[in-house]
ROSE-413988 format. One record per residue: residue number from 1; x, y, z of N, C-alpha, C in turn; residue in one letter. Coordinates in steps of 0.1 Angstrom, whole numbers, plus 5000, padded with zeros to 4 digits. Layout:
N
> NUM,X,Y,Z,X,Y,Z,X,Y,Z,A .
...
***
This chain:
150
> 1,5085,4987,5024,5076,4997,5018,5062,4992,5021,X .
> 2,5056,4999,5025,5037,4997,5027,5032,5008,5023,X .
> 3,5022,5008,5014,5014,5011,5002,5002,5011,5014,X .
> 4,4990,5022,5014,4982,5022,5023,4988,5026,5036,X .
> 5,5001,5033,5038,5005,5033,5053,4997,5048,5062,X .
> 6,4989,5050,5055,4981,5061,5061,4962,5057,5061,X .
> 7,4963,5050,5063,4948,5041,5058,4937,5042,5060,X .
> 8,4938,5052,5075,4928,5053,5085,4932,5068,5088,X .
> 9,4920,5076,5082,4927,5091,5091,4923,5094,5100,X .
> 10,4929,5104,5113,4929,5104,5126,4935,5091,5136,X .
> 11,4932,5090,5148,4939,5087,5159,4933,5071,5155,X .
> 12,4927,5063,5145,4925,5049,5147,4937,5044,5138,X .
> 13,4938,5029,5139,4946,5023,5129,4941,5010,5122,X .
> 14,4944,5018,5109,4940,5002,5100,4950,4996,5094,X .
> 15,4949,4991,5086,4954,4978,5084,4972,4984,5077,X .
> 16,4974,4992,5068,4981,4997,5062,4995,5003,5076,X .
> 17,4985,5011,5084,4994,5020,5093,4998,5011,5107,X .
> 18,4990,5000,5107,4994,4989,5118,5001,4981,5112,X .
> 19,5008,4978,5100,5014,4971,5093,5025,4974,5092,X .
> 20,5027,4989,5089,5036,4996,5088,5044,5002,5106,X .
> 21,5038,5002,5115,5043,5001,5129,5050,4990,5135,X .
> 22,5044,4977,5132,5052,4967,5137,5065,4961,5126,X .
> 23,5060,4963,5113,5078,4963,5108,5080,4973,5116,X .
> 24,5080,4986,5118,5091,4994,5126,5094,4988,5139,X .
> 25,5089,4984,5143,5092,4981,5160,5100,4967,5155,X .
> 26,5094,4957,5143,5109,4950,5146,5120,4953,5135,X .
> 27,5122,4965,5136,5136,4970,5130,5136,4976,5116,X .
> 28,5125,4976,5106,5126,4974,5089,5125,4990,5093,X .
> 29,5130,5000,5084,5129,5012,5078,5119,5008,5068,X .
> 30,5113,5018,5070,5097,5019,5064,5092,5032,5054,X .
> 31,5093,5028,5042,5087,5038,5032,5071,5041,5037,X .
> 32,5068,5051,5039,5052,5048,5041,5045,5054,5029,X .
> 33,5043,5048,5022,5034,5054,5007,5018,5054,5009,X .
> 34,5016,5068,5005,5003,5071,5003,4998,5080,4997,X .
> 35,4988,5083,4991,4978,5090,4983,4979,5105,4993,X .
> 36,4976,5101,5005,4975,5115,5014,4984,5112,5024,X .
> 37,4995,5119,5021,5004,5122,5026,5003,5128,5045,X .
> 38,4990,5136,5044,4989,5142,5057,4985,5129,5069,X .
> 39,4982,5116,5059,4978,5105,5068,4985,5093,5067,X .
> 40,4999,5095,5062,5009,5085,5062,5017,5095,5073,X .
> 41,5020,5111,5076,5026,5120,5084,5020,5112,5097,X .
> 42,5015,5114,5098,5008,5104,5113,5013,5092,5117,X .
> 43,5011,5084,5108,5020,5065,5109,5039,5070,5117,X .
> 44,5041,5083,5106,5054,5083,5108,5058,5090,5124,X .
> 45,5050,5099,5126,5047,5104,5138,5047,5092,5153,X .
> 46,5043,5081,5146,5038,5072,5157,5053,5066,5157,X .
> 47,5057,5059,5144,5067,5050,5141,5081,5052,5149,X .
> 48,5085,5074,5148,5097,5079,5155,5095,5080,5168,X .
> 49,5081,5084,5171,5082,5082,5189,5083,5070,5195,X .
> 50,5085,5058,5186,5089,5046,5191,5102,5045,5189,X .
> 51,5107,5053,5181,5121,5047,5180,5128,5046,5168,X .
> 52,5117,5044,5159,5116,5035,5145,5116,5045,5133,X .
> 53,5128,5040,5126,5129,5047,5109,5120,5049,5096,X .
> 54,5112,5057,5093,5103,5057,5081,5102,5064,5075,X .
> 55,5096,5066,5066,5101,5082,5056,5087,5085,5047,X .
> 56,5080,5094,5046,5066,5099,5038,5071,5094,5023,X .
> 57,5060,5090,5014,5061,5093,5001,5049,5094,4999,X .
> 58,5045,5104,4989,5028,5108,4984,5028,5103,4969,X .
> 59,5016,5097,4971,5018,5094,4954,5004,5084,4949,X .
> 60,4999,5084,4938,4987,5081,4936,4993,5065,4927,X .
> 61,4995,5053,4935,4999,5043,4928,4991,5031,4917,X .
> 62,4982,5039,4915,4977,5036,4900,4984,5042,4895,X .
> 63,4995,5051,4892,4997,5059,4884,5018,5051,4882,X .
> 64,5021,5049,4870,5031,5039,4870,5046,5050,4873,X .
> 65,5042,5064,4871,5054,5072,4874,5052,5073,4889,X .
> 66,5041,5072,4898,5046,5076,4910,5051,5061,4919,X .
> 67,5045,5050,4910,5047,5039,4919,5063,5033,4917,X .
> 68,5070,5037,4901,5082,5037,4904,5093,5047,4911,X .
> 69,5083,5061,4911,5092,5071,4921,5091,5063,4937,X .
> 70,5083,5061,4938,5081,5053,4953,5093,5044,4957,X .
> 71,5091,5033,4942,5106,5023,4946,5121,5031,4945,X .
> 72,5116,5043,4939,5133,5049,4939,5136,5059,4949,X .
> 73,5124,5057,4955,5128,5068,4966,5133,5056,4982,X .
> 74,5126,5047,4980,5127,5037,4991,5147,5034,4991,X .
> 75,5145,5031,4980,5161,5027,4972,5170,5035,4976,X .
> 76,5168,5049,4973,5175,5059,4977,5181,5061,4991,X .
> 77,5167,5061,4998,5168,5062,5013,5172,5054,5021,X .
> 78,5167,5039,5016,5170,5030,5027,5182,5019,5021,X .
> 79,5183,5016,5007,5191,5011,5001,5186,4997,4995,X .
> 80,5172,4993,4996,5168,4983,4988,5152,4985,4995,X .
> 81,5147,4979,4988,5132,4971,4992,5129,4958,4995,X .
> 82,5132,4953,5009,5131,4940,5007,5116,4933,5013,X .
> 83,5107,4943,5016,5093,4938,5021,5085,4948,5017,X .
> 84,5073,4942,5005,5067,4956,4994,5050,4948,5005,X .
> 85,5042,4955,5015,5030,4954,5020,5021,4967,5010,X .
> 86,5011,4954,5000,5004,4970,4990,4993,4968,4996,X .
> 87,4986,4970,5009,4975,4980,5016,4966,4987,5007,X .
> 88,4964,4983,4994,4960,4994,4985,4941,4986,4976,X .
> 89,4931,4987,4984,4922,4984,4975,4910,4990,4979,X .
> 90,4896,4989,4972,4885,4991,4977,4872,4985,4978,X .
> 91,4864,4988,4982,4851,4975,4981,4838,4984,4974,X .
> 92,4834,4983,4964,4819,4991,4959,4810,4984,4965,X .
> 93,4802,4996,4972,4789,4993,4979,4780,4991,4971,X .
> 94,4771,4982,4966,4758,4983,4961,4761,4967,4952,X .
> 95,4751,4970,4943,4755,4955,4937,4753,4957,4921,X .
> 96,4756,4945,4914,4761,4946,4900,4754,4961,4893,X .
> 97,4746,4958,4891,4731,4967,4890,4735,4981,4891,X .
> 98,4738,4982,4907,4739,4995,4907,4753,5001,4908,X .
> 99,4761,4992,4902,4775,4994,4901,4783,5003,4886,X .
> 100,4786,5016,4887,4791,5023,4875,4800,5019,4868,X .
> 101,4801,5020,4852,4815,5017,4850,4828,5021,4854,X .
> 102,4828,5033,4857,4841,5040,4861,4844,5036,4878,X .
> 103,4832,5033,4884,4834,5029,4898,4843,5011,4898,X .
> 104,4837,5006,4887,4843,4995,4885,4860,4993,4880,X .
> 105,4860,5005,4873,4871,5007,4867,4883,5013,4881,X .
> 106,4879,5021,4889,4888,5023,4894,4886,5009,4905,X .
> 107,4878,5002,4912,4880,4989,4923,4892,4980,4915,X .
> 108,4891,4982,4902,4903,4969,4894,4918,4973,4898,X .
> 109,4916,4989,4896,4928,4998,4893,4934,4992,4906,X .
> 110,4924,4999,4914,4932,5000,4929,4937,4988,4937,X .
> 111,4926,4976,4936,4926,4967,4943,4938,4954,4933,X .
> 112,4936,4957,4918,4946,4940,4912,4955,4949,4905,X .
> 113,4957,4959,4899,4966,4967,4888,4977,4972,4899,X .
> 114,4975,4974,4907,4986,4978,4918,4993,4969,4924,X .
> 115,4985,4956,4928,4994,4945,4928,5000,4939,4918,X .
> 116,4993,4941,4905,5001,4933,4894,5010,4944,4894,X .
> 117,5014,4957,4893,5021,4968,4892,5038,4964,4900,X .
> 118,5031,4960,4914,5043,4958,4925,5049,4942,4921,X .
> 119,5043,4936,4921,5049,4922,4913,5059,4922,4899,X .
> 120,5052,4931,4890,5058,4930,4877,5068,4941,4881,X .
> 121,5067,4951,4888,5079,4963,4889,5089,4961,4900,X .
> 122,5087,4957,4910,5096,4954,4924,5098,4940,4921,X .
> 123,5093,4930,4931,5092,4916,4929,5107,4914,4920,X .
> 124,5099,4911,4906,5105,4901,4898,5116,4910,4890,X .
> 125,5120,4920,4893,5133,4927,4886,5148,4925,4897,X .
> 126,5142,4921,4906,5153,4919,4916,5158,4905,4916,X .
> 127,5177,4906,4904,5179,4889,4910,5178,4881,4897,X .
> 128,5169,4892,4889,5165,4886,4876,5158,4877,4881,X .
> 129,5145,4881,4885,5129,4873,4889,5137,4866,4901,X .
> 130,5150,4863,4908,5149,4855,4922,5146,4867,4933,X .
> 131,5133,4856,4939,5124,4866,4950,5139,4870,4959,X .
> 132,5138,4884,4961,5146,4892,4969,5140,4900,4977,X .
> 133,5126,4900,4977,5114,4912,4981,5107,4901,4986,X .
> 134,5105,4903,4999,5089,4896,5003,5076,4906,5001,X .
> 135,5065,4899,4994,5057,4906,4989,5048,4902,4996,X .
> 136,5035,4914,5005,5023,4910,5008,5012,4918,5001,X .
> 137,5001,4912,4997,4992,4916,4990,4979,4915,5000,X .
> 138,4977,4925,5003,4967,4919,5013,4953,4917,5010,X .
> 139,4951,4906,5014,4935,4896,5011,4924,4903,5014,X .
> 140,4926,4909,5022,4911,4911,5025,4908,4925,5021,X .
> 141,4917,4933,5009,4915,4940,4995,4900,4937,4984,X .
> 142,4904,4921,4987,4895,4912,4980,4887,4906,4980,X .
> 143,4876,4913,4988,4865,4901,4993,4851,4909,4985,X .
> 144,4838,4900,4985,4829,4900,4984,4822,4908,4994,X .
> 145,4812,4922,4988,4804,4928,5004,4790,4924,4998,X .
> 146,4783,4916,5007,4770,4912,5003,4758,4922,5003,X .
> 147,4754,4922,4997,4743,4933,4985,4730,4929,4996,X .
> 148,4726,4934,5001,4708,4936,5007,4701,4924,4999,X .
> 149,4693,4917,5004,4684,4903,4999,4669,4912,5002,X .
> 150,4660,4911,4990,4645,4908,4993,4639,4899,5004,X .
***
């Protein structure tokens, strides 16, 4: 499952939808989860003219009903989840100062609450907490963008 597998809309590829291509090329069926569906339709577009099994889910995974419809749809279709790629964060431009609450509120949401979401809901229920899911969280969700200097 890769979270972000529509990442980049139109003909470029980021990180989410090139993530989601090479598990298909080497073999994984691929949930492709995303917010906009019309740009995970594309990954999937790419994935079957290669060859490769994947399937749309739309869903806003801050939200804890669509991110376990996600794992039950993966379940459903492919018959487990055993590699969860959550492609899912943002970076606020500007700096403390000029940073809103609610703009802050959602970088938390999207970027650590979705990982703690896939950890505490996938991850560790499989096995009774023995890792059965390889989980990637991807890093560079989480970086520092440097604010303009005087």
């Amino acid at each position: 499952m890769v979270t972000g597998a529509g990442s980049t809309p139109g003909p470029g590829v980021g990180t989410g939808k090139a993530t989601a291509i090479v598990l298909a090329q080497a073999g994984a069926s691929v949930l492709l989860v995303d917010i906009h569906p019309e740009r995970a339709a594309e990954t999937l577009e790419v994935i079957e003219k290669d060859g490769g099994t994947a399937a749309v889910f739309a869903g806003d995974m801050t939200s804890s009903t669509d991110a376990e419809g996600a794992v039950r749809a993966a379940a459903d279709r492919f018959g487990s989840v055993d590699i969860l790629v959550n492609n899912i964060g943002v970076a606020i431009a500007g700096t403390v100062a000029d940073t809103s609450e609610a703009d802050w509120d959602r970088s938390l949401a999207l970027s650590l609450r979705t990982a703690f979401r896939w950890i505490t809901g996938v991850v560790l229920p499989v096995d009774g907490g023995v890792p059965g899911v390889t989980p990637l969280i991807m890093a560079d969700r989480l970086r520092a963008v440097p604010a303009p200097s005087a």
